[in-house]
N, C-alpha and C positions, 0 to 999 in steps of 0.2 A: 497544207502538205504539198510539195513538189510531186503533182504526178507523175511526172517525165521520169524522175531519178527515180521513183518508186519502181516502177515499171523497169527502169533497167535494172535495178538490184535484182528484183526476182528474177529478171530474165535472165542474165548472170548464175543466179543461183539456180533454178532449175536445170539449166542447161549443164552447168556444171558435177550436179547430183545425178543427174544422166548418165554423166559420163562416168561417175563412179558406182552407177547402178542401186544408188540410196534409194530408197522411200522417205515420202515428206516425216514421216516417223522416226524413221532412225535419225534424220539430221535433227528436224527440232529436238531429241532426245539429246544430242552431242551437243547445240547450243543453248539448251537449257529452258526449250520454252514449248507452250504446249502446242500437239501436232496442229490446234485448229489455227492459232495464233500465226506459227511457222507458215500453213497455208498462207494468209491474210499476206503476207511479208511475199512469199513464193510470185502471189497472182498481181502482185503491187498496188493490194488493197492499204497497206500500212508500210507506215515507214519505220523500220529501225531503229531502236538507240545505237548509240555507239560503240557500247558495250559486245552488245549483240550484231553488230555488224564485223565487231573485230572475234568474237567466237565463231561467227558466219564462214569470218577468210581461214580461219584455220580449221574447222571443219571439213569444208569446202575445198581447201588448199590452193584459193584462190588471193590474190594480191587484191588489196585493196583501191587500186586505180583500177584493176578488169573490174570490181566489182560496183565501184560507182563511175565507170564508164568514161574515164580519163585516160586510158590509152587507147595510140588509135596509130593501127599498122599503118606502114606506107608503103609496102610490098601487096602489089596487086592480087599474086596468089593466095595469100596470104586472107587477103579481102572476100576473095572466091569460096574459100571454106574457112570461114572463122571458128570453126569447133576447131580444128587441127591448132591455129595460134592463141587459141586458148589452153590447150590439152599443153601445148609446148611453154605457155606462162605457170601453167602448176607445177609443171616440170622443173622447173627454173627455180619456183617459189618454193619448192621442198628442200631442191640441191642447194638453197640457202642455207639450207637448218644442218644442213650435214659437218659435221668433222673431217678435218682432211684426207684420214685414211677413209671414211666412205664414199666419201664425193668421188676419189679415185676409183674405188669401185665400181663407183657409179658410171665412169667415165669408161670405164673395162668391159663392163655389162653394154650399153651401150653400143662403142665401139664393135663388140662382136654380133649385137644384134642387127646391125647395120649391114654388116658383110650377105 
C-alpha cells in the first residue's frame, strides 16, 4: 500500500466532511461501507477501491485530482488557506452537474452574495 496517497485521501476526505459537517457515519453510510471500515480509509489506515473512491468524490463533492492529490494551486493565497481552495473546487465540482438554467442560478445567487 502507498502510504503517502493513503494519507492524502483521508486527509482530503476528512477535511472535506468538515466542511460539510458529516460524521464518519453518515459518509460511510452514502458510500456504502461500514463506519469502521470508512474510519480505516478517513485515518489512511487503508486504501480505497476505485469504486469507493469514486462514491467517496460524489459524496464528498470532491474532484477526484483534490482527492488523490494531483492538484496543486499556484496562487500563493490560495496556498495560505487551502480549505477556502478546496471549499471553491467543490463548488466548481457541483456547478458541473448543473443544467443551464441552474448554473445560472447559481451564478445569480452568487453574484448577490458577493455584493
Amino acid at each position: 500500500m502507498n502510504e503517502e496517497l493513503a494519507t492524502q485521501i483521508g486527509s482530503v476526505a476528512r477535511l472535506a466532511r468538515e466542511q460539510m459537517s458529516l460524521t464518519q457515519v453518515q459518509v460511510a453510510e452514502r458510500v456504502g461501507l461500514a463506519a469502521a471500515v470508512y474510519s480505516r480509509v478517513e485515518r489512511g489506515h487503508m486504501m480505497p477501491s476505485v469504486s469507493t473512491l469514486y462514491r467517496m468524490c460524489i459524496a464528498l463533492m470532491v474532484s477526484p485530482e483534490d482527492l488523490l492529490g494531483l492538484t496543486e494551486s499556484t496562487d500563493s493565497e490560495a496556498r495560505a488557506r487551502p480549505e477556502d481552495d478546496a471549499t471553491l473546487r467543490r463548488l466548481i465540482f457541483v456547478a458541473r452537474k448543473l443544467d443551464a438554467g441552474k448554473l445560472d442560478a447559481l451564478v445569480h445567487v452568487a453574484t448577490e452574495l458577493a455584493r
